[in-house]
Jmol script that loads the backbone (N, CA, C; Angstrom):
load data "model"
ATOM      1  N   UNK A   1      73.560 107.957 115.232  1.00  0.00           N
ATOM      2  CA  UNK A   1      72.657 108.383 116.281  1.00  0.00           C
ATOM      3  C   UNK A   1      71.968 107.149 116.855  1.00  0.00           C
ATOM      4  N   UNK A   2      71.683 106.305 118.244  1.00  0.00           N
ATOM      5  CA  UNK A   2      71.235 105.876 118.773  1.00  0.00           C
ATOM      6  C   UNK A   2      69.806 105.579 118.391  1.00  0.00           C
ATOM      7  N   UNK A   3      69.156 104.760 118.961  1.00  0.00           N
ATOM      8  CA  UNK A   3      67.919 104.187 118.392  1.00  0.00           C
ATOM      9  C   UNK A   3      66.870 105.085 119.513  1.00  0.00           C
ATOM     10  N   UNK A   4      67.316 105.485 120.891  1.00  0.00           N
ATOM     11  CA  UNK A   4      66.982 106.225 121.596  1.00  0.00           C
ATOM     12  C   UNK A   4      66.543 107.769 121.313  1.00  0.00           C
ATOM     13  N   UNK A   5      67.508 108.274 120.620  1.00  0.00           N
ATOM     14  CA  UNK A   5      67.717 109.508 120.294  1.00  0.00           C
ATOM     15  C   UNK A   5      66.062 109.783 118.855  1.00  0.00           C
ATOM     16  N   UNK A   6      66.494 108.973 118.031  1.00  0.00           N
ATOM     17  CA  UNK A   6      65.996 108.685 117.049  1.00  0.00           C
ATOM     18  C   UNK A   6      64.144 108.743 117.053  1.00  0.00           C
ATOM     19  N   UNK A   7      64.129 107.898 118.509  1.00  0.00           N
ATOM     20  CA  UNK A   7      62.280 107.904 118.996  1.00  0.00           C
ATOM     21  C   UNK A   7      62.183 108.974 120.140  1.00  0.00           C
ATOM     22  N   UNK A   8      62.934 109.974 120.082  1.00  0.00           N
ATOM     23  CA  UNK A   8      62.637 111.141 121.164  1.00  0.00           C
ATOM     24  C   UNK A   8      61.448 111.644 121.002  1.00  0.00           C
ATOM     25  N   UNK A   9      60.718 111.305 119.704  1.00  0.00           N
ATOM     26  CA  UNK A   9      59.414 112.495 119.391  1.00  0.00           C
ATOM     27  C   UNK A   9      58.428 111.298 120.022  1.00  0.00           C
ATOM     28  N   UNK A  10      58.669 110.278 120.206  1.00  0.00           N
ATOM     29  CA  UNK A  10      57.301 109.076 120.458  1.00  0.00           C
ATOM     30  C   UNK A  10      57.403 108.324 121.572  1.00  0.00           C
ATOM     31  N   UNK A  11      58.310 109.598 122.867  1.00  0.00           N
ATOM     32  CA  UNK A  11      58.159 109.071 124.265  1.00  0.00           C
ATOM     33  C   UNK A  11      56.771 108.784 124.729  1.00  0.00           C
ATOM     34  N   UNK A  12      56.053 108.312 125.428  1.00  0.00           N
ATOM     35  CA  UNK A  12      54.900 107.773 126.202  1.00  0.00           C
ATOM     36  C   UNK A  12      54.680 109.224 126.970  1.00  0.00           C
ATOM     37  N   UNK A  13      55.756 109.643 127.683  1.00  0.00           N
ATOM     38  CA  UNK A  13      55.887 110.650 128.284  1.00  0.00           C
ATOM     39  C   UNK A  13      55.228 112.667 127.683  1.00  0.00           C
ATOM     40  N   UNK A  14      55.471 111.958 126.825  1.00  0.00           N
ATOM     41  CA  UNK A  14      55.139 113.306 125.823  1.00  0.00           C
ATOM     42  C   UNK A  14      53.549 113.455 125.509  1.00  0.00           C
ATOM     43  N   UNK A  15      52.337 112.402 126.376  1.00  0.00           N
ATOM     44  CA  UNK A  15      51.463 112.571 126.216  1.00  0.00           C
ATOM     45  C   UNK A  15      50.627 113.605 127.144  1.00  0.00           C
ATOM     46  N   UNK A  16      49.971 114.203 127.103  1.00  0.00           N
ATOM     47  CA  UNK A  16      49.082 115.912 127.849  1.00  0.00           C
ATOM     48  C   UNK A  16      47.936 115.449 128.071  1.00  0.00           C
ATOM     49  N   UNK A  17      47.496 116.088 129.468  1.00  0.00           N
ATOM     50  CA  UNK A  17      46.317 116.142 129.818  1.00  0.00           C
ATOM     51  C   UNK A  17      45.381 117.511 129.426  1.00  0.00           C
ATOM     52  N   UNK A  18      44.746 117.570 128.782  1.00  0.00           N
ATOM     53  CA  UNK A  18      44.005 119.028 128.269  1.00  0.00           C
ATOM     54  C   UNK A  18      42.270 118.746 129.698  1.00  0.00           C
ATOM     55  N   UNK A  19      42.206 120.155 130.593  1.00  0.00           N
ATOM     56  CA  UNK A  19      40.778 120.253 131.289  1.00  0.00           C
ATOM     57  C   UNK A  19      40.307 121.391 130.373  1.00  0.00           C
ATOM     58  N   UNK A  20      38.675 121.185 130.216  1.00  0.00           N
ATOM     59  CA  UNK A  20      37.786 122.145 129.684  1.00  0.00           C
ATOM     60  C   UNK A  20      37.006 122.692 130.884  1.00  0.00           C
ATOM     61  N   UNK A  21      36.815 124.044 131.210  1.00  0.00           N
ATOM     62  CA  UNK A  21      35.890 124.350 132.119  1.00  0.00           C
ATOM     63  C   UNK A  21      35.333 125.331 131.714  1.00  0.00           C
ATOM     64  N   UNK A  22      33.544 125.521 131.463  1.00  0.00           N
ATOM     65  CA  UNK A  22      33.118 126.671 131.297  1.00  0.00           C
ATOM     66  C   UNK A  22      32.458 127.313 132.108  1.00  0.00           C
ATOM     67  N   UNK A  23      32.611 128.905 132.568  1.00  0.00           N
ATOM     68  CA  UNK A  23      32.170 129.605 133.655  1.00  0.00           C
ATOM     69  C   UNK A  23      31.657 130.836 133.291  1.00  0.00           C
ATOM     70  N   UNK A  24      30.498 130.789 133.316  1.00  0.00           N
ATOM     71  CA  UNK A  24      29.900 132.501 132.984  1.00  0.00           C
ATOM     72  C   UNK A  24      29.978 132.179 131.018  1.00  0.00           C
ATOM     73  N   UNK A  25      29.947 131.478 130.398  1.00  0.00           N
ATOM     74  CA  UNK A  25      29.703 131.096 129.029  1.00  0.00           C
ATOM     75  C   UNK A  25      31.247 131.040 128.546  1.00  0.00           C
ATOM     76  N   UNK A  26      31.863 131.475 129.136  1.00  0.00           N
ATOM     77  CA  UNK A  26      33.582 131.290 129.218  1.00  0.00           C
ATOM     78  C   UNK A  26      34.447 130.188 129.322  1.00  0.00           C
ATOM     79  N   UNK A  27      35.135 129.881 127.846  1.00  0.00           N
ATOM     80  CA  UNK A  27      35.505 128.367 128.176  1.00  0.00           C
ATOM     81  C   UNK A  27      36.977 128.385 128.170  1.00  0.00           C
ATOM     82  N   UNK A  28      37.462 128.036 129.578  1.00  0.00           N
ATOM     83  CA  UNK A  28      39.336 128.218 129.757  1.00  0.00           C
ATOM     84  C   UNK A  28      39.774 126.351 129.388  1.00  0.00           C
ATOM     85  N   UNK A  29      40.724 126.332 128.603  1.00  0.00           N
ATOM     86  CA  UNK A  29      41.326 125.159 128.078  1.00  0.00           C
ATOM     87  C   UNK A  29      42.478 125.777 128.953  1.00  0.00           C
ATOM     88  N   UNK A  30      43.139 124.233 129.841  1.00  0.00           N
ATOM     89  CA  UNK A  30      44.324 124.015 130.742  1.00  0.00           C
ATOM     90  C   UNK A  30      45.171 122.832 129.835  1.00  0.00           C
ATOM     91  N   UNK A  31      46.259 122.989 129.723  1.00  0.00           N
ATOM     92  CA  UNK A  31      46.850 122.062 129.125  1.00  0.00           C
ATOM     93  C   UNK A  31      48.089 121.511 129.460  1.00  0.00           C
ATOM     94  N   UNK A  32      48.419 120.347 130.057  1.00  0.00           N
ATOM     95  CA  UNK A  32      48.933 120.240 130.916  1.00  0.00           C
ATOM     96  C   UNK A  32      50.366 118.838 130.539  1.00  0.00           C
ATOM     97  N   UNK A  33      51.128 119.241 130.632  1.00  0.00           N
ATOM     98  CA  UNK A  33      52.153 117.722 130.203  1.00  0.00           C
ATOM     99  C   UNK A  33      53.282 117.417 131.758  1.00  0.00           C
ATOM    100  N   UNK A  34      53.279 116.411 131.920  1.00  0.00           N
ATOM    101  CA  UNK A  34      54.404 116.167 132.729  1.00  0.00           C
ATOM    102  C   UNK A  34      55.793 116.491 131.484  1.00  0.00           C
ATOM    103  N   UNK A  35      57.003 117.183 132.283  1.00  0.00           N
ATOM    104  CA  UNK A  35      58.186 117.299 131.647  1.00  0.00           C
ATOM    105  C   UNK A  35      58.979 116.792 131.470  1.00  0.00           C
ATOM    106  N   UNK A  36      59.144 116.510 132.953  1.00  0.00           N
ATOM    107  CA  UNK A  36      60.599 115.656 133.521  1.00  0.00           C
ATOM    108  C   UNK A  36      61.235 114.440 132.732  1.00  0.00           C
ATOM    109  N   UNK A  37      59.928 114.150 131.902  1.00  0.00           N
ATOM    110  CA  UNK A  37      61.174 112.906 131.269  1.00  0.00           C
ATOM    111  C   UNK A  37      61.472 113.474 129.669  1.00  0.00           C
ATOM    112  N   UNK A  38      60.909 114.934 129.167  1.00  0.00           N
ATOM    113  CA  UNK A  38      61.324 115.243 128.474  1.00  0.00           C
ATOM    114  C   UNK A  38      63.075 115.663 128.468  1.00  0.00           C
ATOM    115  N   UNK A  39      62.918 116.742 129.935  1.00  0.00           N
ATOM    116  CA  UNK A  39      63.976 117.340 130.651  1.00  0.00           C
ATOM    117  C   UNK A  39      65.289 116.172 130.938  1.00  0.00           C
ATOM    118  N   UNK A  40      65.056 115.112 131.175  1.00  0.00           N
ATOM    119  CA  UNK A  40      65.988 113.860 131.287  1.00  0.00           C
ATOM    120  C   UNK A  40      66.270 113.236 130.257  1.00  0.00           C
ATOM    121  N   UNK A  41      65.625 113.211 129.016  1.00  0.00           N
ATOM    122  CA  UNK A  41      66.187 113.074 127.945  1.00  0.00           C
ATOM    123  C   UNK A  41      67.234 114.016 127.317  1.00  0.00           C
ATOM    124  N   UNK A  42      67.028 115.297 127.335  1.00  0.00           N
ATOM    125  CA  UNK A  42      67.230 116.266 127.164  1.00  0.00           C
ATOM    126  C   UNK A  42      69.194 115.886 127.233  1.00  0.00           C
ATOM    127  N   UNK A  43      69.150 115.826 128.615  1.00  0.00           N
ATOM    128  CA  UNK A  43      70.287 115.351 129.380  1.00  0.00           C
ATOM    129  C   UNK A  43      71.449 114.858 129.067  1.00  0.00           C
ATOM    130  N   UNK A  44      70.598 113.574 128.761  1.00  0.00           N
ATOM    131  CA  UNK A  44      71.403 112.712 128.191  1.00  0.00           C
ATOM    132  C   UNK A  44      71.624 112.931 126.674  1.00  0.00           C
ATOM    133  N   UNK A  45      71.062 113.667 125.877  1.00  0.00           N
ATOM    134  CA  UNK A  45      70.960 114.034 124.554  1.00  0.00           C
ATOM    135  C   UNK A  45      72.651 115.139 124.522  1.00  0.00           C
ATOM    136  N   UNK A  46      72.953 116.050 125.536  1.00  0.00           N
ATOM    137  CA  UNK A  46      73.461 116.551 125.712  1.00  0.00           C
ATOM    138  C   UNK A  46      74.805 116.269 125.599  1.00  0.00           C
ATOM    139  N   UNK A  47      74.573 115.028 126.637  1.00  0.00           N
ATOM    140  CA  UNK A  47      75.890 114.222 126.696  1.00  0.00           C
ATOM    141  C   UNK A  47      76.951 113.735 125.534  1.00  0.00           C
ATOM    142  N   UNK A  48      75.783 113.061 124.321  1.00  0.00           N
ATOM    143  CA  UNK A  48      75.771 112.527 123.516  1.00  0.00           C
ATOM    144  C   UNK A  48      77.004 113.410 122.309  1.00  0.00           C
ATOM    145  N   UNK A  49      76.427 115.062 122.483  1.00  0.00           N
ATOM    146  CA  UNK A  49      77.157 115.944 121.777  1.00  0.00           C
ATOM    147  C   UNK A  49      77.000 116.097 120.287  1.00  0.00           C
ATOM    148  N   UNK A  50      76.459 116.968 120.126  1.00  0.00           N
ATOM    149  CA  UNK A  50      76.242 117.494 118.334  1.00  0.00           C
ATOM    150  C   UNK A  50      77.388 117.319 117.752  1.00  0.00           C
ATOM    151  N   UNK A  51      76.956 116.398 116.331  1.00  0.00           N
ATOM    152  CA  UNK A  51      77.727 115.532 115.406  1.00  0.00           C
ATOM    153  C   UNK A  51      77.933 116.857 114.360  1.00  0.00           C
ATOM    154  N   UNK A  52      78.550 116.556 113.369  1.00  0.00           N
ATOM    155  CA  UNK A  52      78.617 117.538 111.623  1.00  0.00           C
ATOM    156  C   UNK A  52      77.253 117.169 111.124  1.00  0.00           C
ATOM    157  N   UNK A  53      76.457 116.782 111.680  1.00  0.00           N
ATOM    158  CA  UNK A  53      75.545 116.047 110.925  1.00  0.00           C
ATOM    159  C   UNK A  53      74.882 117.662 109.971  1.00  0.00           C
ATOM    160  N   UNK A  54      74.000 117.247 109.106  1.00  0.00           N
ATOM    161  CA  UNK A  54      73.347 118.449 108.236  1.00  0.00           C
ATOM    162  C   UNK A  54      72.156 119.324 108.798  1.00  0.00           C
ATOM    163  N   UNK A  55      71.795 118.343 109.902  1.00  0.00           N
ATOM    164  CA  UNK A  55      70.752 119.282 110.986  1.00  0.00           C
ATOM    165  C   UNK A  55      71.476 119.246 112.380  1.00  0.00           C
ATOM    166  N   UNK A  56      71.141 120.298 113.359  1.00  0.00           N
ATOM    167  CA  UNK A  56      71.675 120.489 114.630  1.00  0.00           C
ATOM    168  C   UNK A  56      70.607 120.521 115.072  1.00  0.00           C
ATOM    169  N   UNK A  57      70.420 119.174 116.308  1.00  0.00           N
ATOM    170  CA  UNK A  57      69.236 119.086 117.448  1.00  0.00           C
ATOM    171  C   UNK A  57      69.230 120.205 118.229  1.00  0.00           C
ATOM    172  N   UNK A  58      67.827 121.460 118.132  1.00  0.00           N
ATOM    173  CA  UNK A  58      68.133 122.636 118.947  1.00  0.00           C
ATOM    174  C   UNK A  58      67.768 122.411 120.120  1.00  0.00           C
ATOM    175  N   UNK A  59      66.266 121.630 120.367  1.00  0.00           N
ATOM    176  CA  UNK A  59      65.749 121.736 121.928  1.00  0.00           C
ATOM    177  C   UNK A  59      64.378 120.403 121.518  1.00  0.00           C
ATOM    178  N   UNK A  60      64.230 119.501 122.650  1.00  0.00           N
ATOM    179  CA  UNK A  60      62.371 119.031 122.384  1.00  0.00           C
ATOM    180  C   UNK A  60      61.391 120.134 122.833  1.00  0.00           C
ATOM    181  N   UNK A  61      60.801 119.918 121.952  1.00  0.00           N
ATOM    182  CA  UNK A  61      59.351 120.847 122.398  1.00  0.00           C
ATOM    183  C   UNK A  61      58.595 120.094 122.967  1.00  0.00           C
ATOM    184  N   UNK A  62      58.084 120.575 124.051  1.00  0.00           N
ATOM    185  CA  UNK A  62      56.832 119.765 124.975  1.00  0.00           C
ATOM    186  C   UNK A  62      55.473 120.426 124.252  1.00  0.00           C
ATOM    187  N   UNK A  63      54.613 119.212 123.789  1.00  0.00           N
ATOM    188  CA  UNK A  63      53.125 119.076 123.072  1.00  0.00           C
ATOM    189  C   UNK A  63      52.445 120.486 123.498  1.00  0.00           C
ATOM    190  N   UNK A  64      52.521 120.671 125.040  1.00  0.00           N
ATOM    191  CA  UNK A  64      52.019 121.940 125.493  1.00  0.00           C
ATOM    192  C   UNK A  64      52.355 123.499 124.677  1.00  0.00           C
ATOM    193  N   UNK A  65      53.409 123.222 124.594  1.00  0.00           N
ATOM    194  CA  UNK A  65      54.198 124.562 123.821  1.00  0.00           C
ATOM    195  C   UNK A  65      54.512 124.927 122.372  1.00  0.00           C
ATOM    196  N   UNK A  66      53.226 123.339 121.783  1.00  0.00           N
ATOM    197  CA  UNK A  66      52.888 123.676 120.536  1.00  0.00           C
ATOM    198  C   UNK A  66      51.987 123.715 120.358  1.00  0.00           C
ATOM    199  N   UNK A  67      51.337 123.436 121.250  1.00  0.00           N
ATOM    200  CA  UNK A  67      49.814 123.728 121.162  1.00  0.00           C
ATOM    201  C   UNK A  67      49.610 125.581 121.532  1.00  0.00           C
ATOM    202  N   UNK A  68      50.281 125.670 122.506  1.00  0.00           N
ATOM    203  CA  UNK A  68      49.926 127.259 122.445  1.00  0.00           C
ATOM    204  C   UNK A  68      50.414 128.294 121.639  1.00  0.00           C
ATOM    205  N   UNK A  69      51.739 127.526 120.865  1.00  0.00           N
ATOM    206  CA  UNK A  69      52.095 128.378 119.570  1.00  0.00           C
ATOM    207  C   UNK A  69      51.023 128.534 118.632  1.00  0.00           C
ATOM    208  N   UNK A  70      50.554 127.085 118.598  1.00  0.00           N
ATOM    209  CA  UNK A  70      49.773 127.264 117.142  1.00  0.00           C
ATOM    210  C   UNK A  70      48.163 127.929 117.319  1.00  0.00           C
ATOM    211  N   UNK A  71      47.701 127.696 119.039  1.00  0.00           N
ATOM    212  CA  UNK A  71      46.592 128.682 119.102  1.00  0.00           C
ATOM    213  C   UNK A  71      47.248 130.835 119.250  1.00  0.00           C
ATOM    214  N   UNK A  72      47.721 130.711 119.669  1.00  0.00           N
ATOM    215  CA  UNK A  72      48.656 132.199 119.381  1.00  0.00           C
ATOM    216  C   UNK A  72      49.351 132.622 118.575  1.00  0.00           C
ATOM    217  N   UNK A  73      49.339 131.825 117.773  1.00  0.00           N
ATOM    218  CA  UNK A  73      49.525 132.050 116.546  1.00  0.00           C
ATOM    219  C   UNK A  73      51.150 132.433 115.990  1.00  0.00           C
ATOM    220  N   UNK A  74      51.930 131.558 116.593  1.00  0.00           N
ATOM    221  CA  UNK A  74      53.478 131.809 116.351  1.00  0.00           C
ATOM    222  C   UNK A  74      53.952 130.555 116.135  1.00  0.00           C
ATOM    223  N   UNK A  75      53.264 129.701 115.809  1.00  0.00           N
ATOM    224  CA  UNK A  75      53.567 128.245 115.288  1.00  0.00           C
ATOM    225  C   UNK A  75      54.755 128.636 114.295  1.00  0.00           C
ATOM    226  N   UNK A  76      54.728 129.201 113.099  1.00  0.00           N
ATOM    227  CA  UNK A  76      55.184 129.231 112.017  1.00  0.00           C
ATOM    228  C   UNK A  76      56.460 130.343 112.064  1.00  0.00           C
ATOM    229  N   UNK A  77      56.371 131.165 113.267  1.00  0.00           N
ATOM    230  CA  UNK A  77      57.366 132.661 113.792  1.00  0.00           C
ATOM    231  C   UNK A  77      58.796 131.745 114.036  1.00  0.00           C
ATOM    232  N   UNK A  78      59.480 131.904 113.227  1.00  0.00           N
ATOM    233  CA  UNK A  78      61.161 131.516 113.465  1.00  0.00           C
ATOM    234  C   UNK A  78      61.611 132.809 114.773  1.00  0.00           C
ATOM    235  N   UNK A  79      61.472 133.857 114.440  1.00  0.00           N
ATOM    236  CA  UNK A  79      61.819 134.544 115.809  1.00  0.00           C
ATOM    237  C   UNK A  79      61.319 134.413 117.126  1.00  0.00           C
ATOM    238  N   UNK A  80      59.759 134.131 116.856  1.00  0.00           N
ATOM    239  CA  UNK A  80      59.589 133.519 118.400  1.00  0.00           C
ATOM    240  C   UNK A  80      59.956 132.495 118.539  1.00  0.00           C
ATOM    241  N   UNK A  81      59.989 131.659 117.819  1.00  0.00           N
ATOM    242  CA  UNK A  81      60.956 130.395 118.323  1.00  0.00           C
ATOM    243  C   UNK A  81      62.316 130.381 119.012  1.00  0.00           C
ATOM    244  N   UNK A  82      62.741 131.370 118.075  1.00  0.00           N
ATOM    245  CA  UNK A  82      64.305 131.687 118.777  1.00  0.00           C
ATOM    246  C   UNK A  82      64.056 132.427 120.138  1.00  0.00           C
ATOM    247  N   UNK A  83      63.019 133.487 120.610  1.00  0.00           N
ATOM    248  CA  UNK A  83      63.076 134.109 121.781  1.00  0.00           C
ATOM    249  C   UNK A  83      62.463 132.486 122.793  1.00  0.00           C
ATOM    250  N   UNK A  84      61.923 131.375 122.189  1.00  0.00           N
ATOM    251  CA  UNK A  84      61.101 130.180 123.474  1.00  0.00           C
ATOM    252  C   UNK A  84      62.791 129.771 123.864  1.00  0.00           C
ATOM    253  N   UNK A  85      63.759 129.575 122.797  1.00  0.00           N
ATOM    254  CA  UNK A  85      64.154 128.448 122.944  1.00  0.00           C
ATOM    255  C   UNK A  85      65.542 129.010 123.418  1.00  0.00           C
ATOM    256  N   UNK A  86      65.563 130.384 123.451  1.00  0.00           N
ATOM    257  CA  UNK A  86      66.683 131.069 124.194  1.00  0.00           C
ATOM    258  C   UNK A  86      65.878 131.872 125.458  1.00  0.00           C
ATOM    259  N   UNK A  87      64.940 131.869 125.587  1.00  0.00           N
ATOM    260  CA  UNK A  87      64.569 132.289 127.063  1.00  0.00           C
ATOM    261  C   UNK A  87      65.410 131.469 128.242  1.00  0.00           C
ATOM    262  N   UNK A  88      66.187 132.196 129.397  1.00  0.00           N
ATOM    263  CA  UNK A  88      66.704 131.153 130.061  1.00  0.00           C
ATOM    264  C   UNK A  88      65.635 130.042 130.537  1.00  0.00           C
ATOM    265  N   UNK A  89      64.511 130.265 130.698  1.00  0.00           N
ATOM    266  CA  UNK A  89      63.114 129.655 131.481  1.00  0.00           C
ATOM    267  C   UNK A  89      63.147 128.322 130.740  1.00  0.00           C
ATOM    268  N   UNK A  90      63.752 128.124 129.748  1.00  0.00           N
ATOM    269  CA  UNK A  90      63.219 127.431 128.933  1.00  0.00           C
ATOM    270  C   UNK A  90      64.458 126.592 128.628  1.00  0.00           C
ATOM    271  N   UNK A  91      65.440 127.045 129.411  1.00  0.00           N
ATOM    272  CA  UNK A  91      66.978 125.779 128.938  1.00  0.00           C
ATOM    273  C   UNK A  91      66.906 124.542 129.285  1.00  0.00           C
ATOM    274  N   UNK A  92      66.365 123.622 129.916  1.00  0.00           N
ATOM    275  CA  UNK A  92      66.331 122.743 130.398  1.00  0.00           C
ATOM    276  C   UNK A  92      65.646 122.239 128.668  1.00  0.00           C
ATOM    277  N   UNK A  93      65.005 122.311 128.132  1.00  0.00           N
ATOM    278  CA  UNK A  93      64.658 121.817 127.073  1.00  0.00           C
ATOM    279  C   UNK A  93      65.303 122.047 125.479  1.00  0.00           C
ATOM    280  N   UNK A  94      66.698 122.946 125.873  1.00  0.00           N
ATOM    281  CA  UNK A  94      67.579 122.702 124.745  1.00  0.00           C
ATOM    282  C   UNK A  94      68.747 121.863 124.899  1.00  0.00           C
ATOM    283  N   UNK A  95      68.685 121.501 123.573  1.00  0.00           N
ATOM    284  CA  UNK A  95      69.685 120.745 123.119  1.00  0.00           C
ATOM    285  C   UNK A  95      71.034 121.015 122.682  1.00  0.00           C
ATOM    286  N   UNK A  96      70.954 122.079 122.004  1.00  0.00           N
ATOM    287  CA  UNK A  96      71.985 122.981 121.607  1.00  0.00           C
ATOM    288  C   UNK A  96      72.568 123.435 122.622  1.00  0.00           C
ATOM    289  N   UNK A  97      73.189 124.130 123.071  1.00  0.00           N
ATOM    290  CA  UNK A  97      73.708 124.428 124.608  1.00  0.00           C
ATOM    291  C   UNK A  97      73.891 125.882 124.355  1.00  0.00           C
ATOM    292  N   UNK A  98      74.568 126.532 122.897  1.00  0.00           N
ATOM    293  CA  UNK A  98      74.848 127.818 123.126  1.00  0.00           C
ATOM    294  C   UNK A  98      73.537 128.580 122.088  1.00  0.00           C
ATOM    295  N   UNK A  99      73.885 129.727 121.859  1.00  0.00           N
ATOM    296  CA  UNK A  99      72.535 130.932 121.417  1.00  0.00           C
ATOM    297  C   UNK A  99      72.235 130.264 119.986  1.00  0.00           C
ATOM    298  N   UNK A 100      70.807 130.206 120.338  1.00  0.00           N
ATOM    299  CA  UNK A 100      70.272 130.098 118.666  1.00  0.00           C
ATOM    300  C   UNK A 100      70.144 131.359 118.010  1.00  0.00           C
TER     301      UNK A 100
END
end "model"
wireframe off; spacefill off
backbone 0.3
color backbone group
């Protein structure tokens, strides 16, 4: 595996902007990541093609979409994982290409 592949989790890119705003004593957290260079890694990850190796790369998760797992509480849900990461909405960020 590439030295590229290898630092996919410690792109620059993968860093989020979180806004706090409170209104009426109501506090909405926005959380916000650019994708696109997740989505372009992604890509090229693709290209690359799943080895025999003992793990199969399924998808990157963008910081955003673990942060709202783990406040909603499906951080730890293997089935919702499988419904994020097979939603079509959401292909651009797998790796795997066919059904988890």
């Amino acid at each position: 595996m590439s030295k590229e592949a290898l630092l996919g989790a410690y792109f620059p890119e993968r860093r989020k902007t979180i806004y706090h705003q409170t209104v009426n004593g109501k506090t909405t957290v926005e959380d916000r990541q650019d994708c696109e260079p997740i989505v372009e890694w992604v890509k090229r990850r693709r290209e690359i093609g799943q080895t025999d190796d003992v793990f199969t790369h399924i998808a990157e998760i963008p910081l955003t979409v673990l942060n709202k797992a783990m406040t909603e509480g499906w951080l730890h849900d293997e089935k919702a994982w499988k419904r994020w990461v097979n939603d079509p909405d959401n292909a651009a960020f797998k790796v795997y290409e066919k059904r988890w």
